[in-house]
C-alpha positions as CSV (number, residue, x, y, z in Angstrom):
1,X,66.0,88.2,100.6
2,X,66.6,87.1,104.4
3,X,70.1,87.8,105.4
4,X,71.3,86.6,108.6
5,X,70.2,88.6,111.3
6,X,73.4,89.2,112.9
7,X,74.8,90.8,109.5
8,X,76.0,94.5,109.5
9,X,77.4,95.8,106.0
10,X,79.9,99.0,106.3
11,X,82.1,100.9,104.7
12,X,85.8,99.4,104.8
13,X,88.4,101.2,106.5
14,X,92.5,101.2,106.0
15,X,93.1,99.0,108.8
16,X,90.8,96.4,106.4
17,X,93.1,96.3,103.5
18,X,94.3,92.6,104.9
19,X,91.0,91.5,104.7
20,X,90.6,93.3,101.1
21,X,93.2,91.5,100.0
22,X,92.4,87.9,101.6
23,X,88.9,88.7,100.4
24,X,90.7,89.9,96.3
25,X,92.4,86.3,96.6
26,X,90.0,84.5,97.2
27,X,87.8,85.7,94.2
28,X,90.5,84.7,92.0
29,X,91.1,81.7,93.4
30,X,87.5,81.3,92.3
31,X,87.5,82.6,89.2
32,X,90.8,80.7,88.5
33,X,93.1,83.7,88.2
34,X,95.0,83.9,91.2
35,X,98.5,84.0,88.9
36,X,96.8,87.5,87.8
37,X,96.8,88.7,91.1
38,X,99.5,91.4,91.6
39,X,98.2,94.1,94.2
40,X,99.6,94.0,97.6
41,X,98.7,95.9,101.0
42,X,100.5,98.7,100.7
43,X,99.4,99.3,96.8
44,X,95.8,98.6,98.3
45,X,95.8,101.3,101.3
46,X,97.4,103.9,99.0
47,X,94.9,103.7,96.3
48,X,91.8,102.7,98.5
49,X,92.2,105.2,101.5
50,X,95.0,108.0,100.4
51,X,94.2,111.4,99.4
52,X,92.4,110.5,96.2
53,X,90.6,106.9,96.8
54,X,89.7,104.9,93.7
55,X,87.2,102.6,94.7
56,X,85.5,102.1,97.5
57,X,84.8,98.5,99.7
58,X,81.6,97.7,101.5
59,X,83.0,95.1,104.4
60,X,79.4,92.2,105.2
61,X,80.3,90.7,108.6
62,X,78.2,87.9,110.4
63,X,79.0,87.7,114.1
64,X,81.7,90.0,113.6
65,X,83.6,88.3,111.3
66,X,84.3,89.2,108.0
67,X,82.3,87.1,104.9
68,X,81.8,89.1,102.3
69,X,83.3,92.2,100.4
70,X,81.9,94.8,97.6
71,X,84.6,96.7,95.7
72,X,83.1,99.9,93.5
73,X,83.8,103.0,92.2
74,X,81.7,105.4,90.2
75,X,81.5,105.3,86.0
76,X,80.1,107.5,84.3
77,X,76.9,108.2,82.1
78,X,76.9,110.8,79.4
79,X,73.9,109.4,77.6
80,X,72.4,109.5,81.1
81,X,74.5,113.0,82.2
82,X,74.6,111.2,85.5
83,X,77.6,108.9,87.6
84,X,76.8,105.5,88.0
85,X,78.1,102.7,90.1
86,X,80.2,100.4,88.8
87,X,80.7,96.8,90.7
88,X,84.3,95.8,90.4
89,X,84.2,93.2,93.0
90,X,81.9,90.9,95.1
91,X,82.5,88.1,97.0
92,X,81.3,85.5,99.7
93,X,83.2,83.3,101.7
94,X,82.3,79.7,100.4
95,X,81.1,78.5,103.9
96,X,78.7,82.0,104.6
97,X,76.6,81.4,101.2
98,X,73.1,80.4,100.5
99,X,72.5,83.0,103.8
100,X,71.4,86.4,102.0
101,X,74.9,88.0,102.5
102,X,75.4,88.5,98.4
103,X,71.9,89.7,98.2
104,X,72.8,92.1,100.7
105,X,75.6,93.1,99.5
106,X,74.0,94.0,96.1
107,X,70.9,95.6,97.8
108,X,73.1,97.9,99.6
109,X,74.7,98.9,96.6
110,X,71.7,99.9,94.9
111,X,70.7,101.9,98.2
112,X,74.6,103.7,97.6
113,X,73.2,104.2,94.2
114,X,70.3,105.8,94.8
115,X,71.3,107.7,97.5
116,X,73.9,109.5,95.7
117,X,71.3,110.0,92.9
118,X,73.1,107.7,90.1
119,X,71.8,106.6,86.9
120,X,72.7,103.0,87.0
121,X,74.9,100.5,88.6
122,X,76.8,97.8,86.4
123,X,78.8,95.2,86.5
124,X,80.9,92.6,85.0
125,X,80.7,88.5,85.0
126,X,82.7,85.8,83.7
127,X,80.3,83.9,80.7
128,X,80.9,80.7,83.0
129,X,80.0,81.5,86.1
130,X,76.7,80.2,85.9
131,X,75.8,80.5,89.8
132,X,77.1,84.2,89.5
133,X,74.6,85.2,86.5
134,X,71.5,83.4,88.0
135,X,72.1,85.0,91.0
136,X,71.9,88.5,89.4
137,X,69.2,87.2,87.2
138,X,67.4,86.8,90.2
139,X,68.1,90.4,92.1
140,X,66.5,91.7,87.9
141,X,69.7,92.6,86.5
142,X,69.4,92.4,82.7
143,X,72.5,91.2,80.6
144,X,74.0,94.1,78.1
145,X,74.8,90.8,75.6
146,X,75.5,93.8,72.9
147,X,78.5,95.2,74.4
148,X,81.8,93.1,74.8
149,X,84.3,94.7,77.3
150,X,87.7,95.7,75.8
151,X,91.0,96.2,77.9
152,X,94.4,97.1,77.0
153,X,96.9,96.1,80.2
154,X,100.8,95.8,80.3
155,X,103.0,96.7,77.3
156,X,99.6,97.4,75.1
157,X,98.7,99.9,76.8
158,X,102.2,101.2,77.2
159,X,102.3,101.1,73.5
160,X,99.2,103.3,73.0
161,X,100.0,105.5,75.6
162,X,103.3,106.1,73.6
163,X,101.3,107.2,70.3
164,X,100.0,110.6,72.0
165,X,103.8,111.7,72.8
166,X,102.9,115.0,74.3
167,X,101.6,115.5,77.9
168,X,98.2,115.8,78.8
């Protein structure tokens, strides 16, 4: 892995959500689901930097400009009895690729992960993205090709949510 030598990777701060969400566009622009795209700033500050953040965002910048983002948040193992690190997010700029920056991203992940003594970190890719899954083929991620990811969203989850009718 060579990254650029003028890359820094920190944490994101509140005054970052604008670049969070430029960066969240842009990813699925790429993945062709912008029209899913909902979150705005102000939903972005409250749930990333208010009093009980849900994620985190690791912010790669190449001569000070922003080209890359990480978005995680911490799963959890009960086979393992540990947290883990779950990768919601990454991205890289189209025209700051083939430098390292992904790679660096993804190693300083694994540096979070280990750091803070979790038991794995995971992650999520779309079955086309062939550049996506060779990449992480190439950092020795191993596909989980037995498990299938399940969501509920919208009124389906409303629906559920409507079985258990007490409070919890």
């Amino acid at each position: 892995m060579t990254a650029d030598t003028d890359l820094s990777i920190r944490f994101a701060v509140a005054a970052d959500t604008p670049v969070i969400l430029a960066f969240i566009k842009d990813l699925a622009e790429y993945e062709k689901l912008s029209h899913e795209v909902v979150a705005d700033e102000a939903q972005l500050r409250a749930t990333l930097f208010g009093t009980r953040p849900a994620a985190e965002v690791l912010i790669a910048e190449a001569g000070g400009e922003p080209v890359g983002f990480a978005l995680f948040f911490q799963s959890y193992s009960t086979f393992l009895g540990k947290p883990g690190l779950y990768l919601e997010d990454l991205f890289v700029r189209p025209q700051a690729r083939k430098r390292g920056i992904g790679a660096a991203l993804m190693s300083a992940l694994a540096r979070l992960a280990v750091q803070r003594d979790y038991g794995r970190f995971e992650w999520s890719v779309l079955d086309w993205n062939a550049p996506a899954l060779d990449f992480y083929r190439s950092l020795g991620a191993a596909p989980m090709s037995e498990w299938t990811v399940q969501r509920l969203t919208g009124a389906p989850l409303a629906q559920l949510a409507e079985k258990w009718p007490h409070a919890v």
